[in-house]
C-alpha positions as CSV (number, residue, x, y, z in Angstrom):
1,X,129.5,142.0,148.7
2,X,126.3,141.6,146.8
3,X,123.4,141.8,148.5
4,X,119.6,140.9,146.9
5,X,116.4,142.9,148.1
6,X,112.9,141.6,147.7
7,X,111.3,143.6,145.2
8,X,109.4,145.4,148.2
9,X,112.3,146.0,150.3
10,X,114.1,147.9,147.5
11,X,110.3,149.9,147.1
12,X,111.1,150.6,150.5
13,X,114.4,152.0,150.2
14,X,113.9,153.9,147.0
15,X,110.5,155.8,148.8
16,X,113.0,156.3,151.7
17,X,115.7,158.1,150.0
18,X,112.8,159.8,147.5
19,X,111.7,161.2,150.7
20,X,114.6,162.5,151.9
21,X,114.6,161.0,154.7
22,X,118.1,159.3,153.5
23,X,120.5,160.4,150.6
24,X,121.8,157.2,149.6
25,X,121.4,153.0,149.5
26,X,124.0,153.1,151.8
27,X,123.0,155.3,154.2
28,X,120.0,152.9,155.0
29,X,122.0,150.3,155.1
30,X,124.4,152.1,157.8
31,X,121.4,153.1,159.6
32,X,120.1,149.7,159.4
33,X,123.1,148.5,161.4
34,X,123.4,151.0,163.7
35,X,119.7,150.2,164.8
36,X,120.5,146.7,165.3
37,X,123.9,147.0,167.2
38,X,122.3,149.5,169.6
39,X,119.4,147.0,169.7
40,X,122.1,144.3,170.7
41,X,123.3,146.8,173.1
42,X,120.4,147.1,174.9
43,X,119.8,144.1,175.4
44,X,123.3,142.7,177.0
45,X,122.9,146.1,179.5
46,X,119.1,145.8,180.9
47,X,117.7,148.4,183.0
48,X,116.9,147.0,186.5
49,X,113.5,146.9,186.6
50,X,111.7,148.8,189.7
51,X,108.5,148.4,191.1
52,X,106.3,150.8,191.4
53,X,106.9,151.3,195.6
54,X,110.6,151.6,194.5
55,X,110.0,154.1,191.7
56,X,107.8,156.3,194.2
57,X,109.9,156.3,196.9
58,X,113.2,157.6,194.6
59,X,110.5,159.8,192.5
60,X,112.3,163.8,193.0
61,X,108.5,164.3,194.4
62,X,109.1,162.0,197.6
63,X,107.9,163.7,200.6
64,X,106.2,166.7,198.9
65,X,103.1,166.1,200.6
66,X,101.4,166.4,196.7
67,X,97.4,166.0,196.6
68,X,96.4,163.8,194.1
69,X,93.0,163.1,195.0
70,X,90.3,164.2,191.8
71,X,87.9,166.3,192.9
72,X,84.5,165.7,191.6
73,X,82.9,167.0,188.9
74,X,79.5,167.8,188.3
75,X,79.5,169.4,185.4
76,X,78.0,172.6,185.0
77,X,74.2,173.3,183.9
78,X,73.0,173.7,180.4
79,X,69.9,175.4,179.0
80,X,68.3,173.8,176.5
């Protein structure tokens, strides 16, 4: 297969592998599809979406009786 790259898509890929961050043209392209089949994946599973009640109520802090009221602050005094 032959594939053609814009002239800044193979800029891209050249700066990527001078990088190091890949070794070769075909491990971006590998990497690549690996980001868009778990992409694809992702979206076929969705995550059932809570609200935030829900999310409280099953938070592993449920029914610890936690504070979270700020306290004031005043600041403290400066001389000038």
């Amino acid at each position: 297969m032959t594939i053609t790259l814009k002239p800044e898509q193979e800029k891209f890929i050249r700066a990527e592998i001078e990088s190091g961050h890949f070794h070769s043209v075909d491990e971006v392209v590998e990497y690549a599809l690996a980001s868009i089949r778990g992409r694809e994946q992702r979206r076929e599973s969705p995550v059932p979406q809570k609200n935030l009640a829900q999310f409280l109520m099953e938070s592993p802090f449920a029914g610890a009786e936690l504070n979270l009221e700020r306290q004031n602050d005043y600041g403290r005094p400066i001389d000038l």
